[in-house]
DRENKOLLUM-416759 format. One record per residue: residue number from 1; residue in three letters; x, z, y of N, C-alpha, C, CB in turn. Coordinates in nm, 3 decimals, decimal comma. Glycine has a CB too. Layout:
BEGIN
i;aa;n.u;n.w;n.v;ca.u;ca.w;ca.v;c.u;c.w;c.v;cb.u;cb.w;cb.v
NUM;ala;X;Z;Y;X;Z;Y;X;Z;Y;X;Z;Y
...
end
This chain:
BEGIN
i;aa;n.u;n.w;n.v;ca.u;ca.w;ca.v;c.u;c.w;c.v;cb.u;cb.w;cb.v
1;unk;13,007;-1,704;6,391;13,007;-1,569;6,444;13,098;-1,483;6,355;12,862;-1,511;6,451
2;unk;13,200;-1,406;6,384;13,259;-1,286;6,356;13,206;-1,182;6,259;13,271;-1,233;6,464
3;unk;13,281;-1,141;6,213;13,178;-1,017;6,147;13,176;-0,905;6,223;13,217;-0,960;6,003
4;unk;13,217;-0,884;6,331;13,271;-0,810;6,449;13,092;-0,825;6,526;13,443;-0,907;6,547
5;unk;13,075;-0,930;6,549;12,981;-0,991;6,646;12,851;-0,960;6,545;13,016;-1,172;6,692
6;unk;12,854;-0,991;6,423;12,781;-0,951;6,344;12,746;-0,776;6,318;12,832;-1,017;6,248
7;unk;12,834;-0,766;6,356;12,839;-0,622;6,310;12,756;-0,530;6,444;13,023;-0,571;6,283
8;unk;12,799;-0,576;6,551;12,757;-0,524;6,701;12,632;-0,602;6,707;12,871;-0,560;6,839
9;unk;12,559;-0,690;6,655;12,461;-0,739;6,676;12,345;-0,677;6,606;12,480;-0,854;6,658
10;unk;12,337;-0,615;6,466;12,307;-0,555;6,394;12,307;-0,408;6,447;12,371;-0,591;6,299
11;unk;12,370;-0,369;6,500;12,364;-0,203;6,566;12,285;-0,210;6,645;12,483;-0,131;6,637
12;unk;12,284;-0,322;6,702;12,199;-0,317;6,852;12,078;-0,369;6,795;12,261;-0,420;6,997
13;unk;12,050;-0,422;6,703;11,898;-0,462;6,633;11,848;-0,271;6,623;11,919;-0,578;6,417
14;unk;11,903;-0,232;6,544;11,897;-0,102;6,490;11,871;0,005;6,569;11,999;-0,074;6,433
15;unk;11,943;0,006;6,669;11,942;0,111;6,812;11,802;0,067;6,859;12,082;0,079;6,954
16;unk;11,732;-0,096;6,907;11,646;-0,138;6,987;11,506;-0,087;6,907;11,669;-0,296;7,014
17;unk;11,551;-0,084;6,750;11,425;-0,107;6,639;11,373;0,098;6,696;11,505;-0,156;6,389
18;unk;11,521;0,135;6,686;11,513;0,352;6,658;11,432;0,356;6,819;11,757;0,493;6,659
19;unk;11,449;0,308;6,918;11,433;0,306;7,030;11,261;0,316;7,016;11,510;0,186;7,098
20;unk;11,197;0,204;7,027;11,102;0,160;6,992;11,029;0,245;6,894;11,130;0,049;6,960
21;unk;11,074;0,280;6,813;10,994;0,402;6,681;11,001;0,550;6,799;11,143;0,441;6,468
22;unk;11,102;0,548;6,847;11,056;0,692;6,933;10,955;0,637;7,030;11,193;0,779;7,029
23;unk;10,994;0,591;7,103;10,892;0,565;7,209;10,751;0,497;7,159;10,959;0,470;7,317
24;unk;10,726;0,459;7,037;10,576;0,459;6,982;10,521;0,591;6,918;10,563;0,350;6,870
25;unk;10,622;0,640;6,886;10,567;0,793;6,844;10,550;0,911;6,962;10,678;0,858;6,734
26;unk;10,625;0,926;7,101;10,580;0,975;7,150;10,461;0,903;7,283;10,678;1,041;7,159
27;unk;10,403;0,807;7,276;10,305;0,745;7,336;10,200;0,774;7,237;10,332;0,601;7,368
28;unk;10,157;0,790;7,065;10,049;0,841;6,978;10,065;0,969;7,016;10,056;0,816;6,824
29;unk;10,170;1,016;7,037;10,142;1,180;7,036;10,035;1,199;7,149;10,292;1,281;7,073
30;unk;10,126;1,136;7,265;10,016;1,139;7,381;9,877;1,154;7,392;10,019;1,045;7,433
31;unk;9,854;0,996;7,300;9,719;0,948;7,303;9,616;1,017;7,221;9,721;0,817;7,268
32;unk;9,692;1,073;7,123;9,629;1,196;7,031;9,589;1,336;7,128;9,759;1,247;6,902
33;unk;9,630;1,352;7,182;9,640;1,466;7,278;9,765;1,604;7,195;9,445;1,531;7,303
34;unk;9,829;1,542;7,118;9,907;1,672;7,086;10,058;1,694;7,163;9,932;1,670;6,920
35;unk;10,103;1,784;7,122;10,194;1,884;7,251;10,322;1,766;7,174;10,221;2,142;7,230
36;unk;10,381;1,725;7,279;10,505;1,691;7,234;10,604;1,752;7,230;10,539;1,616;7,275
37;unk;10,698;1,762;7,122;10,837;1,843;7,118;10,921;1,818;7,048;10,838;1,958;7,094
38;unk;11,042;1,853;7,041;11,158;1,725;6,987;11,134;1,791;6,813;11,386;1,743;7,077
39;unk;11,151;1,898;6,801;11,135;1,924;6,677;11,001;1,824;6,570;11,109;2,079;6,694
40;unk;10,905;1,780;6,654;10,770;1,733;6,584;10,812;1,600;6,577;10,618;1,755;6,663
41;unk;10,908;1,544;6,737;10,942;1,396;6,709;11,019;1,355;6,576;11,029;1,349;6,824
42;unk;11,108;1,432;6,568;11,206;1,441;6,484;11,147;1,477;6,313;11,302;1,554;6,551
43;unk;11,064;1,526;6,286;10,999;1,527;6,164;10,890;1,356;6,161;10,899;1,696;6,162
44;unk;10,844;1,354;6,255;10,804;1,200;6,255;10,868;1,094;6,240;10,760;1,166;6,346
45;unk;11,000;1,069;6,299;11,019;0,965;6,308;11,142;0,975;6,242;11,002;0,915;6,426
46;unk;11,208;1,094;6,196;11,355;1,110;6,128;11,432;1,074;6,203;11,389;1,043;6,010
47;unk;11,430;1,100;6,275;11,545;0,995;6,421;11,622;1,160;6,440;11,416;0,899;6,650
48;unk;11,733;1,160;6,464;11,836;1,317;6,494;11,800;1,344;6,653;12,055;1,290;6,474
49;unk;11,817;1,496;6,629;11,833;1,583;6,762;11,842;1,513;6,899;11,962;1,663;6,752
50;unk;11,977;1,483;6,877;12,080;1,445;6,939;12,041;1,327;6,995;12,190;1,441;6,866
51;unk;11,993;1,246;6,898;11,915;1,071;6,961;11,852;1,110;7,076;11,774;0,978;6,852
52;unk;11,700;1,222;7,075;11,615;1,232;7,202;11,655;1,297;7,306;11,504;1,283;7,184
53;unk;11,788;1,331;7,278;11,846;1,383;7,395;11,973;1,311;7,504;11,893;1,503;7,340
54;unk;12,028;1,268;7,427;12,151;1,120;7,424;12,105;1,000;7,527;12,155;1,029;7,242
55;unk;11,987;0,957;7,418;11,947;0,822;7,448;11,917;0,807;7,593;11,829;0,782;7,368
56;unk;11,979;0,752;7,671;11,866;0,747;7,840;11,735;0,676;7,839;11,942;0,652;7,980
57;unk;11,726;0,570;7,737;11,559;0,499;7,746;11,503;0,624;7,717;11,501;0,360;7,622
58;unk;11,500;0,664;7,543;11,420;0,739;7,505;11,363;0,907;7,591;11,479;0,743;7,384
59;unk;11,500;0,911;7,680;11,524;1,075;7,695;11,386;1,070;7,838;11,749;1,139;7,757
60;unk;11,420;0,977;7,935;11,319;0,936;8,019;11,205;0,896;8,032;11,339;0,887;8,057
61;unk;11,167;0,812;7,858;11,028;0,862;7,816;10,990;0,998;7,800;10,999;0,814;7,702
62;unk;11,063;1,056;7,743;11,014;1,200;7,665;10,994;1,301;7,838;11,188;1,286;7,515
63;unk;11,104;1,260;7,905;11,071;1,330;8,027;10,949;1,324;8,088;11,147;1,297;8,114
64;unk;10,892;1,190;8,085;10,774;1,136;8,171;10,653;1,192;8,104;10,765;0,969;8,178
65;unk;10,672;1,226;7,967;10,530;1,267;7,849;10,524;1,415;7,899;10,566;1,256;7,634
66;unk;10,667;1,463;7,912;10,627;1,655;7,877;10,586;1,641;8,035;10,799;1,817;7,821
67;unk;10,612;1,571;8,165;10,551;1,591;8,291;10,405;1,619;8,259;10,571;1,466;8,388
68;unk;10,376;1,500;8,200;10,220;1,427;8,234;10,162;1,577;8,090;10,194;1,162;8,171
69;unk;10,201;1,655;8,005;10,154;1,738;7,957;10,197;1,858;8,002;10,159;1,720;7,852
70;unk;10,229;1,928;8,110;10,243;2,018;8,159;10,110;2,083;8,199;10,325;1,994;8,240
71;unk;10,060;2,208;8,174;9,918;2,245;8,156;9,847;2,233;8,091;9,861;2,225;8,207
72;unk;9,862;2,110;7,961;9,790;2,125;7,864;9,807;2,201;7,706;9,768;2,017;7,862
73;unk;9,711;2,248;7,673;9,721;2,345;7,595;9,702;2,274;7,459;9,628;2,455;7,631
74;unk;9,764;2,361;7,346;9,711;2,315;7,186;9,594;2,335;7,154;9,772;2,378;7,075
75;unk;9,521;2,236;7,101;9,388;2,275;7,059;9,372;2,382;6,960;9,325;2,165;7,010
76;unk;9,487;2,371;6,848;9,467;2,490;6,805;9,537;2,630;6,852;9,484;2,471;6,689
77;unk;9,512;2,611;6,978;9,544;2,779;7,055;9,416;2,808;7,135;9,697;2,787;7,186
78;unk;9,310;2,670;7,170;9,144;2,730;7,192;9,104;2,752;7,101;9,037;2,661;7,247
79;unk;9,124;2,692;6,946;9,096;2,760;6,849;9,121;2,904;6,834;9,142;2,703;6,769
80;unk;9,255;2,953;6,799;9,261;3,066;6,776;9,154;3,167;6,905;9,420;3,085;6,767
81;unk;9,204;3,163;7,037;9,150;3,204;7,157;9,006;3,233;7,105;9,164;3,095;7,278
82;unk;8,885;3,100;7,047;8,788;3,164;7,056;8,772;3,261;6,952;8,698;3,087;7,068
83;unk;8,884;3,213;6,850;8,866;3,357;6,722;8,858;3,481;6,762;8,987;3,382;6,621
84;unk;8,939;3,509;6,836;9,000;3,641;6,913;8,903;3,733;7,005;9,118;3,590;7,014
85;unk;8,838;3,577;7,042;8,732;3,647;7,207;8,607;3,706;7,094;8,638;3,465;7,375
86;unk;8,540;3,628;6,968;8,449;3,672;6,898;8,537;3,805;6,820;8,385;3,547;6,808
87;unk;8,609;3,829;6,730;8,674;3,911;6,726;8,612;4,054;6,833;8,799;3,841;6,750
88;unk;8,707;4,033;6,942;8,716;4,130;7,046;8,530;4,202;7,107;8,813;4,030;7,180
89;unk;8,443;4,015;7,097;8,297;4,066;7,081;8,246;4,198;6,979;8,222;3,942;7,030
90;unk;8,290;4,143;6,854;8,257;4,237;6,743;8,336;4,354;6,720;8,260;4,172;6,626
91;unk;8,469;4,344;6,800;8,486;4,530;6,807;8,410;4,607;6,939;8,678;4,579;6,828
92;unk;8,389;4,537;6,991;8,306;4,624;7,118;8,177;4,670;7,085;8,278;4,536;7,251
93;unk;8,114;4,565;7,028;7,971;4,637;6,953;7,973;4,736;6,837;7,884;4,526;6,889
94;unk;8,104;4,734;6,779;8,159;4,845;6,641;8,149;4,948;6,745;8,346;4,828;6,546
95;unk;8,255;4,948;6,871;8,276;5,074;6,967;8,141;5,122;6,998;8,357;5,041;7,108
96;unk;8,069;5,050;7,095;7,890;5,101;7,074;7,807;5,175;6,987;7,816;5,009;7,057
97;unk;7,792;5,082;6,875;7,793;5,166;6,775;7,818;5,320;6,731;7,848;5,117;6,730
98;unk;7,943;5,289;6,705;8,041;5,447;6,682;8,015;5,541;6,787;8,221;5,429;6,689
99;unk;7,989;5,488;6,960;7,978;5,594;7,050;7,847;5,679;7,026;7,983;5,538;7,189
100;unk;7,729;5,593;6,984;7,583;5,586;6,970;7,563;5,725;6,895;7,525;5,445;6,883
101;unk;7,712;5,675;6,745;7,635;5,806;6,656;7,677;5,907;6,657;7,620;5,805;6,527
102;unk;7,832;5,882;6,763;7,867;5,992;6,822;7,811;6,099;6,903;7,932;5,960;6,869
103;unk;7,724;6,079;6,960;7,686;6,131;7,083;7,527;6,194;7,013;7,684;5,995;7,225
104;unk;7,484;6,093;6,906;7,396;6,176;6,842;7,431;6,291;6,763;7,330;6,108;6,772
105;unk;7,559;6,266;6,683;7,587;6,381;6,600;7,608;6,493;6,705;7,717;6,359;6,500
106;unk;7,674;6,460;6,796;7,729;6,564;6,914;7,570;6,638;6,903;7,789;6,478;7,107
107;unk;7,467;6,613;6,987;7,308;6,633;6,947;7,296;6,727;6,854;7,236;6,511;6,889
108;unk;7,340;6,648;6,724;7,261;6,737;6,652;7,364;6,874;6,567;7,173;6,632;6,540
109;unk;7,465;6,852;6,590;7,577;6,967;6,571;7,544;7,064;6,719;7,768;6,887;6,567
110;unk;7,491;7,025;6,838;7,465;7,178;6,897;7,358;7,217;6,826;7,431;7,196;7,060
111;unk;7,222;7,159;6,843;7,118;7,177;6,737;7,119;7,271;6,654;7,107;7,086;6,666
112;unk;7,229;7,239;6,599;7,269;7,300;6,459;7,309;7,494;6,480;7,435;7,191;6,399
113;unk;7,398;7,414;6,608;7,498;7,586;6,629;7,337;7,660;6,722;7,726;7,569;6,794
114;unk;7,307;7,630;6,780;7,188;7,699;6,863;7,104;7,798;6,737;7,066;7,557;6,944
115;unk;7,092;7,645;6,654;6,976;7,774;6,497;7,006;7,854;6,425;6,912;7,729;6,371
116;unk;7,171;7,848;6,430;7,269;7,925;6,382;7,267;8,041;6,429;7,380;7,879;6,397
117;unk;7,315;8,042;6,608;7,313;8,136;6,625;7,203;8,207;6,668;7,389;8,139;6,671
118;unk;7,108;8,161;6,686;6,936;8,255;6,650;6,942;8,365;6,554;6,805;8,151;6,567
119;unk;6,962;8,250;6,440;6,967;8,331;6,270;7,022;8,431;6,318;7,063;8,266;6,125
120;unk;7,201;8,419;6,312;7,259;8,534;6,345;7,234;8,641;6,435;7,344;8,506;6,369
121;unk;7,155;8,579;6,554;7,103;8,727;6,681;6,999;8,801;6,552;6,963;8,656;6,889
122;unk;6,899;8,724;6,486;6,763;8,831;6,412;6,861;8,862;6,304;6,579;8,746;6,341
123;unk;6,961;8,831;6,237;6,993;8,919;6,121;7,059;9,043;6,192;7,096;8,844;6,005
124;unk;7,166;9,027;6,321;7,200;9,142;6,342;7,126;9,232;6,423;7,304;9,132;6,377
125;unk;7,003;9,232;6,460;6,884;9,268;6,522;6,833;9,371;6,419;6,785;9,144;6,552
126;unk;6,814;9,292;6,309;6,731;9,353;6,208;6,835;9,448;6,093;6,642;9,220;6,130
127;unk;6,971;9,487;6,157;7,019;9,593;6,092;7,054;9,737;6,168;7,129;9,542;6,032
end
């Protein structure tokens, strides 16, 4: 064999091996349930940009994954979500609250002006 033949035989080991590392990494992503995206492939598997976009095996996997995850959400975005909804619980009962002692002070500031102005009718009464 050539070193030519050698040489093209070896690329194509290499291409089949990169092939195979993407398409096992985005089938765990799957099976994990996490969001696939080229940026996450690409920190996984060190494979370039350009590979998951290039490649026709790989590019037609990746097509078939983001189908079959269309609608599904990050778990950590029901995470955050329920932070937010408890959150949003505990300012509404702050608002309650605050209206509560509002509406009492309101109470007791007329209260206040009513005895006030009593006082004031008998002091100027009584000059």
């Amino acid at each position: 064999m050539s070193k030519y033949e050698k040489m093209v035989a070896c690329n194509r080991k290499s291409s089949a091996d990169k092939i195979e590392l993407a398409k096992k990494t985005i089938f765990e992503m799957l099976d994990e349930g996490e969001k696939i995206t080229i940026p996450k492939l690409i920190a996984k598997t060190g494979l370039s940009r350009g590979f998951f976009y290039k490649n026709p095996i790989v590019r037609n996997t990746l097509d078939k994954a983001l189908e079959q995850q269309v609608g599904m959400t990050d778990p950590r975005k029901n995470i955050l979500d329920m932070a937010m909804d408890n959150e949003i619980i505990a300012l509404h009962e702050k608002i309650r609250t605050l209206q509560k002692e509002n509406s009492r002070l309101t109470a007791e500031n007329e209260k206040l002006q009513k005895a006030l102005n009593k006082k004031n009718m008998s002091l100027l009464r009584s000059l």
